[in-house]
Structure formats: structure tokens, C-alpha cells
C-alpha positions in Angstrom: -27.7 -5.1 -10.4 -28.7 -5.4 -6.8 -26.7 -3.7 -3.7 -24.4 -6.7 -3.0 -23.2 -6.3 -6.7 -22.7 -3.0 -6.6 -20.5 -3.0 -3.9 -18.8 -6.2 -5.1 -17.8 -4.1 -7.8 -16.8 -1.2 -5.9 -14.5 -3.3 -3.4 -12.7 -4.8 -6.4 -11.7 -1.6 -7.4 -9.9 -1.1 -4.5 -8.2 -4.4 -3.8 -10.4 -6.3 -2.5 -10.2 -10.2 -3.9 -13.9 -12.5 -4.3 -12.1 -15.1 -6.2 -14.0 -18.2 -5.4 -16.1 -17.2 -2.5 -18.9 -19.1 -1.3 -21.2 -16.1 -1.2 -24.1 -17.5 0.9 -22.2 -17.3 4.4 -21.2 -13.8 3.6 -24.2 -12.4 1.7 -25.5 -10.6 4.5 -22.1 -9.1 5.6 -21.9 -7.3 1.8 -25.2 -5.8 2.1 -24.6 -4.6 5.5 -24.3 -0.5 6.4 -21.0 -1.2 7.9 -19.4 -2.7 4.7 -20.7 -0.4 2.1 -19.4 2.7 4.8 -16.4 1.2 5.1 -16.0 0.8 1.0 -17.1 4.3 0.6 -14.5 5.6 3.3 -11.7 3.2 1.7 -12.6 5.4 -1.7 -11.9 8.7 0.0 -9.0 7.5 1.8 -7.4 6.8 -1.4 -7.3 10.7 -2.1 -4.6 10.8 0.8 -1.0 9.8 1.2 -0.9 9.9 4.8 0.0 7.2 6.6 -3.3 5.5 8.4 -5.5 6.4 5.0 -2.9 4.0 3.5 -3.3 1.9 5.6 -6.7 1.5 6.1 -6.4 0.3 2.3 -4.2 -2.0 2.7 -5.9 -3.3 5.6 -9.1 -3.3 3.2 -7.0 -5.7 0.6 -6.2 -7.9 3.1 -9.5 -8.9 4.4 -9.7 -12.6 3.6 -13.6 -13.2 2.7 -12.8 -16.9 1.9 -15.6 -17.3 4.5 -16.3 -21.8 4.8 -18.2 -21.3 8.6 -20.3 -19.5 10.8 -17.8 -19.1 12.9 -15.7 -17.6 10.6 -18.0 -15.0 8.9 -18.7 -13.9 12.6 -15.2 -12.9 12.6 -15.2 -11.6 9.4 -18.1 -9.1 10.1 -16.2 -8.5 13.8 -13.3 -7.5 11.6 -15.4 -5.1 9.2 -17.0 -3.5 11.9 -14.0 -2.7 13.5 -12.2 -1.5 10.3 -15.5 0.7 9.5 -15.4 2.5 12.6 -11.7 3.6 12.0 -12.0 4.6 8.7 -13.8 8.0 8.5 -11.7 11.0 7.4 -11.1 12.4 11.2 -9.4 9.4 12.2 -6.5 9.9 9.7 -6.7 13.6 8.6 -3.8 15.4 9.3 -4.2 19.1 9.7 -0.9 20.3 9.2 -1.3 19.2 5.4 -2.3 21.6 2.7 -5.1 19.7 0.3 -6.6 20.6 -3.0 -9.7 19.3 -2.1 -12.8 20.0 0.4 -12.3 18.0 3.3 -14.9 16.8 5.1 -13.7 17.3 8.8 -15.1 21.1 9.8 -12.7 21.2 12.4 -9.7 20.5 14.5 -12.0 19.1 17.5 -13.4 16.9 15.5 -9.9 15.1 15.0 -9.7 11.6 16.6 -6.7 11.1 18.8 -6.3 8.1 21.4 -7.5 9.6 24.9 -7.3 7.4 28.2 -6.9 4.5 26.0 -9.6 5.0 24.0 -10.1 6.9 20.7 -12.1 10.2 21.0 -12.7 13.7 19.6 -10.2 16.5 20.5 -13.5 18.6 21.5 -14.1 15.7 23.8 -10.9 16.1 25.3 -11.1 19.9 25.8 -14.5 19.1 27.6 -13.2 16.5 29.8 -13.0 16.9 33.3 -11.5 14.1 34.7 -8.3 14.7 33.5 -5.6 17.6 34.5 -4.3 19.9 32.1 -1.1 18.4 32.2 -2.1 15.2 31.4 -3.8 16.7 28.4 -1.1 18.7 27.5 1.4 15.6 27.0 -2.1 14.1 25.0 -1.6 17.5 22.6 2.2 17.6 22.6 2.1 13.7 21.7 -0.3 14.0 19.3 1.1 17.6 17.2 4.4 16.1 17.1 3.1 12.7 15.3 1.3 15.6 12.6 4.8 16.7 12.3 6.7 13.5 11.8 4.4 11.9 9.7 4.7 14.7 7.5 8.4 15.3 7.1 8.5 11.9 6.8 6.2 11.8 4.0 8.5 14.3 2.3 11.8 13.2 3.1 10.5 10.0 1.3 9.2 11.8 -1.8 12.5 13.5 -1.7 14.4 10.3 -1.2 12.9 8.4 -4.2 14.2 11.4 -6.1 17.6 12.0 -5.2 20.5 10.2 -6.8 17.9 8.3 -8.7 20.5 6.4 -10.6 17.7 4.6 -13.2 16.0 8.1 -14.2 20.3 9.8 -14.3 21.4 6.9 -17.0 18.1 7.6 -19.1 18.8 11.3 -19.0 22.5 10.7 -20.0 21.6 7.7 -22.4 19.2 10.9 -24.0 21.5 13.6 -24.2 24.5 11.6 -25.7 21.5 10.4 -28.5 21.2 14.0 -29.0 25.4 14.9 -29.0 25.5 12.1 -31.7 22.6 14.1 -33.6 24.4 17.3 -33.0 27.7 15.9 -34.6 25.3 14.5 -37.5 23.6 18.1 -38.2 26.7 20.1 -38.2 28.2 17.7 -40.3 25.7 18.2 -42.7 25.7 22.2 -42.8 29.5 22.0 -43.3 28.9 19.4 -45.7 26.0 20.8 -47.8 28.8 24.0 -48.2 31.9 21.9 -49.0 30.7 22.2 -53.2 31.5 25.6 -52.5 34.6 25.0 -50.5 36.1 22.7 -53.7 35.5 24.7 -56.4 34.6 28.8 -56.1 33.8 29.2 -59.4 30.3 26.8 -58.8 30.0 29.5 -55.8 30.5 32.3 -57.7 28.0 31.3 -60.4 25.6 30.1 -57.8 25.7 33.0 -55.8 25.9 35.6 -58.5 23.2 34.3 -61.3 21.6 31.0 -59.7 21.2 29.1 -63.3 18.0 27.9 -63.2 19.2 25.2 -65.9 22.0 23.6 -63.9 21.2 20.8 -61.9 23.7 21.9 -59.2 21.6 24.6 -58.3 18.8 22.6 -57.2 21.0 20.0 -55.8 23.0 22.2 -53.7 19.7 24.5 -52.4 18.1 21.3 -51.4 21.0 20.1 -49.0 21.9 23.5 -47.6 17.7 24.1 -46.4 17.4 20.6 -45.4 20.6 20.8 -43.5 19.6 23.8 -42.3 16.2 22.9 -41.1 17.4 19.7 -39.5 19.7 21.9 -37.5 16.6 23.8 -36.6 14.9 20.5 -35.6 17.8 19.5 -33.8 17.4 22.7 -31.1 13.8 22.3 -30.8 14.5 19.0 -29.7 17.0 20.7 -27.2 14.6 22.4 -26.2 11.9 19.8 -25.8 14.4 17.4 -23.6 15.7 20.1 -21.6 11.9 21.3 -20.5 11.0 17.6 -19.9 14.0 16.9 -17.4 14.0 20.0 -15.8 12.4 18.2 -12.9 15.7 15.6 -12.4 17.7 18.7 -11.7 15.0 21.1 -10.1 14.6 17.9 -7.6 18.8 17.3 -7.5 19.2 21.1 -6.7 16.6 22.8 -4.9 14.2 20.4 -3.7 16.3 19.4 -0.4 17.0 23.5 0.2 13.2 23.6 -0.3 12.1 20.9 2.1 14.2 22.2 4.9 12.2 25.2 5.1 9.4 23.0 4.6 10.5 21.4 7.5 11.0 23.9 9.9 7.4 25.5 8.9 5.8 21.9 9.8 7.3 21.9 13.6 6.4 25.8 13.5 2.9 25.5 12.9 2.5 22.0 15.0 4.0 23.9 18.0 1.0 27.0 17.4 -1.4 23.9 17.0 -0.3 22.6 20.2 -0.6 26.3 22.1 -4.1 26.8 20.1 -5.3 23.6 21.5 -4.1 23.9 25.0 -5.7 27.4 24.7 -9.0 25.9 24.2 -8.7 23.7 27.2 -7.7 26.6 29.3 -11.1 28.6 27.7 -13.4 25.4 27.9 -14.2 26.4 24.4 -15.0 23.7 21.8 -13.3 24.4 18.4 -15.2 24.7 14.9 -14.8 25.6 11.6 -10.9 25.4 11.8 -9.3 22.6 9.7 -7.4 24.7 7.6 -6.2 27.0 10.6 -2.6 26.0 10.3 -2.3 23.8 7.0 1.4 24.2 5.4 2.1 24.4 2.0 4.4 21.2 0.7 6.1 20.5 -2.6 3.3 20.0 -5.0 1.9 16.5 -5.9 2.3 17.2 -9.8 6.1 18.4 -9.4 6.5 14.4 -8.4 4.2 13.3 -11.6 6.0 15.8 -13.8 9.6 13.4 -12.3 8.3 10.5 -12.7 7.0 11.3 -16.2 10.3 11.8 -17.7 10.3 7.8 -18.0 7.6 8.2 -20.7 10.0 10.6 -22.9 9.9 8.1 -25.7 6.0 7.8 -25.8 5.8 11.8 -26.4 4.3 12.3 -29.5 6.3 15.5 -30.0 9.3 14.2 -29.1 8.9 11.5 -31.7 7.7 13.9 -34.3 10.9 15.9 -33.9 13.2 12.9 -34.2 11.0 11.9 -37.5 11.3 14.8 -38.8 15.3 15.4 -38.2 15.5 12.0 -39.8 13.1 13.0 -42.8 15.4 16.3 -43.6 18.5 14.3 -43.0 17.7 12.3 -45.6 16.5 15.0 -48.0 19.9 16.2 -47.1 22.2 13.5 -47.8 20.5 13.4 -51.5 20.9 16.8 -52.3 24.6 16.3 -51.0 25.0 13.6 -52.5 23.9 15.0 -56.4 26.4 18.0 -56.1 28.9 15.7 -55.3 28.1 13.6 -58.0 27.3 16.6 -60.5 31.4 18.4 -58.9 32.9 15.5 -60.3 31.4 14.6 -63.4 32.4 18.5 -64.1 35.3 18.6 -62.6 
């Protein structure tokens, strides 16, 4: 597999469409630096959910390569230069955010910003001298309060695509009225499984006091009262089970919003000491290094959304699927057993 091929296979992995290209006007334009950078940047891009990464991939997808002239693969190459040179880490990389991952920015100053009308470092800007400081200083404020926004955004949309989620609300209820109609079902059965006793004391009394090992009864009624027993057992572990797996739904409907207004007010904190850190540096003259992390905030957690929208899967759980089998197994055993000392109170009675 040469180059071209390898990155064929790497750009249709992250959107990128060859159907019925005519690969001899853009053959040169696959193999080039620029592409294969620009691929490889597209890849770590999709490790963010911040607004330019996403959409330097979907700028990626859109890049038509249905290439029929010279004229047109020149444009097409124009394009992937262009989308190459924006696509490095610094250009979208917002240090406010809190990642679980090395980064490969070092540092604040290395963070692209648009300066003058041009894009360049925020080292470069704390070096200039043909600016003021006050003209820098709207640059910084500007530029902090879009890390802000962007994310607060981010997490009032997370938070948004939680709340009142009405499809993910009638599941949950749709659930827990299955498990009410269980619940009726399994006490049904422990009163039931008793009622032999209920209808005639004597069969208590005997089975109680000597258990007859000859009597059919005996076996009969010991075989509904476990299996109603166990199926009632069954019936809180799968209590349990639901209640664990949709604790998100309510975590999310309670205390998510409380939690993302501190959230909030922790984001324009630290963008406002990012602002004064970097206006400090053009005061000092000093470039800045080895910072990134400086003033990341913690958000809600990326899993604690997978864990929400997980609770669609509920019925693909093997567990969960185990403990309704299993209810229905020992329901079964205990409708026979029930069924024999009815069967055996009336032939005696």
C-alpha cells in the first residue's frame, strides 16, 4: 500500500468522500505534506468538542475532490493548503478547558488569536511594538471572553440536550410502570403461595409441625413459597439495577443546572485572571511558556453525558435481561407449585 492509499484510507475515516474520482488530476494533491498534515490534524481535532476543531471537520467532509480540470485541482490544493495551515491544535485549543489528555500546545503564547487582521501567536503579540497596550488589551479582553462563551455554551448545550428530555422521561416511565406490573405480579404470588394455608389450618398445622415427607402438598407448597420468594428477591435486584442505571436522568434533572452555574461563574473567573496574566506579560515584555494548563477549569465530566445517553441501551444489558429471565423462570416454577396445592386442597377438601 503506497502513501496515497494510506491516506485515502485515513481521510475516509473521517468523512472524507472518493466516490468516483478521477484520481490522476489529484494524485499529486494526496501525496502532498500539506494533505497528509492536514489529515493527521483533522484526527486530533476529533479528540475535542470545541467549536473550530468541529469545524475544521466538517470543513474536512466537505472538501469536494470531484476534481474534472486543472483549473479546478488548483483550487482544490489552494483550499487544502489553506485548511492545513488552520488546523494545528493552537489555532482551536481553548485554555480554559480541563482535558484528559496531553496537549500538544506548551503554552498560552503559543495560542493563535487574530492580530491586526492577521492570525498570530499571543507571544507574538506580547513582543509587538507597533501596537499600544490598549489596543492589545481589547485584543486580550476580545479574545478571553470568546474562551468563556464558547465554553458555557458548550455546557449550556450539553445541559440543554439533557433537560426535560421528553424521549429518555417516557422510557424511564414506560420502565418503571413494567416493573409496578412486576411488583403487583410478585406480591401476588407470595400471598398466593400462603393462601393453602389461609383455607385450611389444619394443612398448616401439619406442614408446619411434621412436614410429611409423603404428602405431595408438601413439596407443592415449598416449591411456590421459595420460588415466590426468590422472584420477589429478583424483582428488588432489578430495582436496584434500573434505579443505578437512571440515576443520571435525575442527577442531570436536579443538580446539573445548580452545578453548571458554579461552573459558570468559575469560567468568567479564571478568563478574567487570563486576561490580567496576559496583559501582565505585555507590561513585563516577557514571553510565556510552559503554561497551558495555568487556568484550565474543571467541567461536568464527558462520561456523566455517556452514562445519560446510555440509559437508551437498558434493554441490550445483559444483566438486566438476566434478571427479567430469571423473574420469569421462578414465576413459572411458582405458578406450578401453586397451582398443585390448589389442585391437591381440593381433591382433599
Amino acid at each position: 500500500m503506497n502513501n496515497i492509499d494510506k491516506a485515502i484510507l485515513l481521510a475516509e475515516k473521517f468523512g472524507a468522500s472518493f466516490t468516483n474520482i478521477d484520481f490522476s488530476y489529484i494524485k499529486d494533491i494526496l501525496s502532498s505534506k500539506e494533505y497528509l498534515t492536514l489529515i493527521n490534524n483533522v484526527k486530533w481535532a476529533s479528540n475535542f468538542q470545541l467549536e473550530k476543531a468541529i469545524a475544521i471537520q466538517d470543513d474536512f467532509k466537505s472538501i469536494n475532490y470531484d476534481v474534472k480540470s486543472l483549473e479546478a485541482s488548483i483550487v482544490l490544493a489552494t483550499r487544502i493548503n489553506y485548511l492545513s495551515s488552520l488546523s494545528a491544535e493552537n489555532y482551536y485549543l481553548n485554555p480554559l478547558g480541563k482535558y484528559n489528555f496531553e496537549l500538544k500546545t506548551n503554552s498560552i503564547g503559543d495560542l493563535m488569536l487574530v492580530y491586526d487582521g492577521d492570525y498570530h501567536s499571543i507571544n507574538y503579540l506580547i513582543k509587538d511594538e507597533m501596537h499600544t497596550e490598549g489596543f492589545k488589551m481589547k485584543v486580550i479582553a476580545d479574545k478571553c471572553e470568546m474562551y468563556a462563551r464558547e465554553l458555557v455554551e458548550k455546557t449550556q448545550a450539553d445541559i440543554a440536550l439533557t433537560k426535560d428530555n421528553k424521549g429518555i422521561a417516557y422510557f424511564i416511565r414506560k420502565t418503571y410502570f413494567a416493573f409496578i406490573i412486576r411488583a403487583i405480579f410478585s406480591l401476588f404470588a407470595i400471598f398466593a403461595s400462603l393462601s393453602v394455608f389461609i383455607l385450611d389450618i389444619d394443612m398448616f398445622n401439619s406442614y408446619l409441625n411434621s412436614f410429611p415427607l409423603n404428602e405431595i402438598y408438601t413439596y407443592s407448597i415449598t416449591i411456590s413459597i421459595v420460588a415466590s420468594v426468590i422472584n420477589f428477591l429478583i424483582l428488588i435486584g432489578i430495582f436496584c439495577y434500573i434505579s443505578n442505571f437512571f440515576y443520571p436522568y435525575f442527577y442531570f434533572k436536579h443538580e446539573a443546572v445548580s452545578k453548571s452555574n458554579k461552573i459558570f461563574k468559575k469560567v468568567s473567573k479564571s478568563a478574567k485572571n487570563l486576561a490580567l496574566y496576559i496583559l501582565q506579560a505585555v507590561r513585563d515584555k516577557k514571553e510565556l511558556s510552559n503554561d497551558i494548563n495555568l487556568f484550565s477549569t474543571s467541567f461536568i465530566p464527558k462520561e456523566e453525558y455517556l452514562y445519560y445517553k446510555e440509559m437508551y441501551s437498558l434493554k441490550e444489558k445483559g444483566l438486566y435481561q438476566a434478571l427479567k429471565y430469571f423473574y420469569l423462570i421462578f414465576y413459572f416454577i411458582f405458578l406450578i407449585g401453586f397451582i398443585l396445592s390448589l389442585i391437591y386442597y381440593f381433591i382433599n377438601k
